[in-house]
N, C-alpha and C positions, 0 to 999 in steps of 0.2 A: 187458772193458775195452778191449781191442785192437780192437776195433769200434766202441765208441761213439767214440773217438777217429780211427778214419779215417772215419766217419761225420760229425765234426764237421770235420774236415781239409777234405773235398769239399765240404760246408759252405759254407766260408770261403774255397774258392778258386774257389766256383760264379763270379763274374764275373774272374776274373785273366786269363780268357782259355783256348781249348781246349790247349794245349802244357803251359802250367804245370797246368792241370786232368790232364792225361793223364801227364806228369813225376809228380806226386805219386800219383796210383794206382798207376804202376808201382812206387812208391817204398813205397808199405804192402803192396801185394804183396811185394814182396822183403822187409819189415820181417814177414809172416806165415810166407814160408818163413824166415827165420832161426831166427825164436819156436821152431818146430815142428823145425828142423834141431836148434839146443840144448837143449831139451829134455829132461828125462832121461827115460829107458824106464825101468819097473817091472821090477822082477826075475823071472824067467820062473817061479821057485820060487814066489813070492807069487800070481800070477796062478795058480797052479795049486792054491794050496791054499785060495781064496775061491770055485773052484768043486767043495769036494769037502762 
């Protein structure tokens, strides 16, 4: 979903000009390390007992 949405973001800003094109990708980059910063991790227990 996070993709099709900065897929259509660049999109839309394909004529705004190279700054706001290059502004808004830095801007869903930071918007994927966030996603991935908050995130929750799986419990180290669980991951261990889906591989026994």
């Amino acid at each position: 979903m996070l993709a099709i949405v900065g897929v259509k973001l660049m999109i839309a800003l394909a004529n705004k000009g190279a700054v706001m094109w290059t502004a808004s990708l830095i801007g869903i980059a930071l918007l994927v390390i966030a996603a991935r910063y908050f995130s929750p991790v799986p419990p180290k227990h669980a991951a261990e007992a889906v591989g026994e």
